[in-house]
N, C-alpha and C positions, 0 to 999 in steps of 0.2 A: 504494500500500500504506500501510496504519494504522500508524505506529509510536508505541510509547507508553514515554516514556523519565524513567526515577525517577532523579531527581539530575542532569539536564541543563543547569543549570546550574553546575556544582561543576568541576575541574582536569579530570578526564578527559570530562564531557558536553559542557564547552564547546567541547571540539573535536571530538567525534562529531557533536554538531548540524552544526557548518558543513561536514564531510562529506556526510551524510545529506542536506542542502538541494541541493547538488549534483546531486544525485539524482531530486527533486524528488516525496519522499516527504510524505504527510501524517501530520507529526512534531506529537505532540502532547508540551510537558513539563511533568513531573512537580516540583513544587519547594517547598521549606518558605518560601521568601522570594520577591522577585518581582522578582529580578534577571531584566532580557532581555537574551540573548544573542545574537539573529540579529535577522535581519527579521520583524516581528511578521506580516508578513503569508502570512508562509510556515511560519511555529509559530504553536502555540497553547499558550498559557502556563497551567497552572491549580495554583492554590496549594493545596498539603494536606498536614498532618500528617505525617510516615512514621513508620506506628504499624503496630497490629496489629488495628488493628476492620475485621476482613472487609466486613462489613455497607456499611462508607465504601466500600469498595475494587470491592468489585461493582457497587456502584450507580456508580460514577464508569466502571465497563468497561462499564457497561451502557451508557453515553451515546458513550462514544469508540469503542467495539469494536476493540480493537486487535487488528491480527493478529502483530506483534511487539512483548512487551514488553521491556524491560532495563530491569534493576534493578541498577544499577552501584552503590549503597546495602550491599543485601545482607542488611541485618538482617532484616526481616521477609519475607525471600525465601518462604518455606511459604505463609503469608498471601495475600499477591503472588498467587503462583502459583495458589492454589484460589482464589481471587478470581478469575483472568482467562483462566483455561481454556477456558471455551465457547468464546469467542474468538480465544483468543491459537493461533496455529499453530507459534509459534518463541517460547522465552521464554529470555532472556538473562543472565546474572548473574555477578559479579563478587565471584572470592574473592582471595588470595593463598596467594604461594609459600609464604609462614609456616603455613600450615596443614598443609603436608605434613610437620613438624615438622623439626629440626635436620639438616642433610642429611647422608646417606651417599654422595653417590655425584656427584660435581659435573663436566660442569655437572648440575644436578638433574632428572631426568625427573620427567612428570606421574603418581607415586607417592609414598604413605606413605611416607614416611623411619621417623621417628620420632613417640612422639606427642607431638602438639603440645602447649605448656607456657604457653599462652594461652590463657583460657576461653571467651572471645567466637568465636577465632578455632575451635578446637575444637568447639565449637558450629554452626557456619555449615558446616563441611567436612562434620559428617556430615548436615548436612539440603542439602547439594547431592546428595549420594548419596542419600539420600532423592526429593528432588525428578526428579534424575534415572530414578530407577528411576519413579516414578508417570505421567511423562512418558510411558514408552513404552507401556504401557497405556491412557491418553488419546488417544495417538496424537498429541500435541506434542512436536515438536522441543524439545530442550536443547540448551544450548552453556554450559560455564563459561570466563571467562579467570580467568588468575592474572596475578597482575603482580608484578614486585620492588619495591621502593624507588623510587617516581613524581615525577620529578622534570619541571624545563625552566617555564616561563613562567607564575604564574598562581597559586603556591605558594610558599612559604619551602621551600629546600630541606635536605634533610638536612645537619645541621650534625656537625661532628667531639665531638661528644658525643652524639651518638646520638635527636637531637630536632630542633626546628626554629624555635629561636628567632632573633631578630632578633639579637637583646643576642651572643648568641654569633656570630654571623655578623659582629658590630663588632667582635669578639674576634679575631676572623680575619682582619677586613683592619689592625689595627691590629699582626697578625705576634704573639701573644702566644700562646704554650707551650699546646699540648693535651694532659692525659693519654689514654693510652692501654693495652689492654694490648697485652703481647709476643707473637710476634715482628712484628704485623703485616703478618701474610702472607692473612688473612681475604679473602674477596673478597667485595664491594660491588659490586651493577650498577645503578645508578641508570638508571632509564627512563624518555625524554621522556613528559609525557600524551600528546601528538600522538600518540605511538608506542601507545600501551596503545591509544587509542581506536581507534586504526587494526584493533587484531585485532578489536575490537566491529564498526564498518565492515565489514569483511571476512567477519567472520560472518553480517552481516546481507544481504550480498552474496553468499555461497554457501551458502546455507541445509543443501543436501541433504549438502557436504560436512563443516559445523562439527556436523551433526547427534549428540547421544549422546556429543559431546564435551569433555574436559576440556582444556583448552589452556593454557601456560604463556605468557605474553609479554614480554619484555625485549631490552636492547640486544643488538648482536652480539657482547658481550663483557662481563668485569666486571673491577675493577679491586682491585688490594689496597686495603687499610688505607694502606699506606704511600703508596701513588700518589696514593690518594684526598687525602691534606692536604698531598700537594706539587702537584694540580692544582687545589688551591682556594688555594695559596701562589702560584702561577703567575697563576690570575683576580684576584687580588686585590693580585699583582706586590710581593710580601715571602716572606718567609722564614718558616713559620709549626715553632719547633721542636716537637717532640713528649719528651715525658718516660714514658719507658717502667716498665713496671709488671705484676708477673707477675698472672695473670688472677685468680689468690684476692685479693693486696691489694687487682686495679684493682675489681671486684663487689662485694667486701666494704664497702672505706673509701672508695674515690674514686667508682665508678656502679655503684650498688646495685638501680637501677630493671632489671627484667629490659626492660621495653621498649624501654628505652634502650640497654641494655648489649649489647643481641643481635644488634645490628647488626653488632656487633666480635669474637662470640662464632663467629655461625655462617654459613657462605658463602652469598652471595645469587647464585646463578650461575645461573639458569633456563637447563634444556634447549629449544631452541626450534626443533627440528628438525621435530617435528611440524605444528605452526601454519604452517611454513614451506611445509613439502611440500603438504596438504593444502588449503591457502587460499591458500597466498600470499602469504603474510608476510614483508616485510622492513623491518626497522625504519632510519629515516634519520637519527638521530641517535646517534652514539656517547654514553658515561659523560662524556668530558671535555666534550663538546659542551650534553647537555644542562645539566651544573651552569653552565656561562659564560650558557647561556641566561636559568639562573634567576637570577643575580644581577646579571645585566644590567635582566634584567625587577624586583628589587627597588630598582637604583641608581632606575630610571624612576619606582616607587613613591614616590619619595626617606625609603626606609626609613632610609636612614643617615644624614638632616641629625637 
């Protein structure tokens, strides 16, 4: 089988590739740079833009003909998709839990919460429902995953400010004071890629079952606020205190960036019962597991000389 995968090199492709070869699929990848990730002899690497010119996108599905694509990208999913229909029998794509807006109801099922207060993100949600719906018509299989907060090897991972810098991450092993707001009690579930790619894998493995589906994917649990920077006080074997802050001063004067701040604001807890039942899902890294992953994997980098 043709698989044709946009962003195959990036945190979550690069472990769906070494899946997928497993397999012993012809995985063609889609990628803006010309990092190789496996055996060249078993991919085929082809460098291109991720834009919006149909025109590229067709002629390039006219030479590959994939019959699955994934676009773990996501932005120009609409594109994508009328591009590689003739072809494509299952097409793949990757949103997140943040689209279902600030949650109601935790852990989160695969529904509208709220609306989302992210534009991009808002944008992408309702042209999966779009795409979905045109899919059944075509007579192409869909499948969306969602993912939480993607952590573990390969990544700078979320840092106790709500971002994912290095400079903060030195902040952290050197044990120095994070604000925060009160009471954190928010829950955080950081999810290895390994894990995320695996719900892609598994879709791509049970076609008839991810079919028309929206799936949620993350650990088997999530963590507070509070836990979250005593298990990065624990990886990093100091005491990391926290100075607490009701959420108008922490927003206002200390982290004002909503995309930063949201982490802390609203629960990352994905329902993951579905993906579970239906495919087969089970994710093998817990929250503490995957953060020690990632900053094992940045000591390696020697991010912190």
């Amino acid at each position: 089988m043709k698989i044709c995968i946009i962003g195959g090199t990036g945190h979550i492709g690069t472990n769906l590739v070494k899946m997928l070869i497993g397999q012993s699929f012809d995985i063609t990848i889609i990628t803006r740079g010309m990092k190789q990730v496996s055996d060249g002899s078993k991919t085929n690497l082809v460098k291109k833009n991720y834009d919006d010119n149909k025109t590229e996108w067709e002629d390039l599905f006219k030479e590959i003909k994939p019959e699955v694509i994934i676009d773990i990208l996501g932005t120009y999913a609409p594109v994508v998709y009328q591009a590689g229909k003739t072809f494509c029998k299952h097409f793949i794509v990757c949103g997140s839990i943040w689209m279902f807006g600030e949650p109601k109801i935790v852990p989160t099922p695969e529904q509208t919460q709220s609306p989302c207060i992210f534009q991009g993100y808002a944008k992408r949600y309702k042209e999966i429902f779009e795409i979905k719906d045109l899919s059944k018509k075509d007579g192409v299989l869909f499948t969306a995953i969602m993912p939480p907060n993607i952590c573990g090897a390969g990544k700078i991972p979320l840092d106790c400010y709500g971002g994912r810098s290095i400079e903060k991450h030195k902040k952290h092993k050197k044990g120095e004071p994070v604000p925060l707001p009160e009471p954190g009690q928010t829950l955080i579930g950081p999810c290895d890629a390994e894990d995320v790619a695996r719900a892609f894998f598994l879709s791509v493995m049970n076609p008839e079952d991810s079919a028309d589906e929206i799936f949620n994917v993350g650990s088997a649990y999530a963590i507070t606020v509070r836990n979250f920077v005593e298990t990065y006080g624990k990886i990093y074997g100091v005491e990391i205190p926290v100075q607490w802050y009701s959420w108008k001063e922490y927003s206002t004067n200390i982290n004002s960036d909503a995309g930063a701040n949201f982490h802390f604001k609203s629960h990352m807890c994905p329902d993951i019962t579905k993906i579970s039942r239906k495919i087969g899902y089970k994710p093998k890294y817990t929250p503490e597991e995957t953060m020690e992953k990632a900053v094992l994997w940045m000591k390696k980098q020697k991010m912190f000389d």
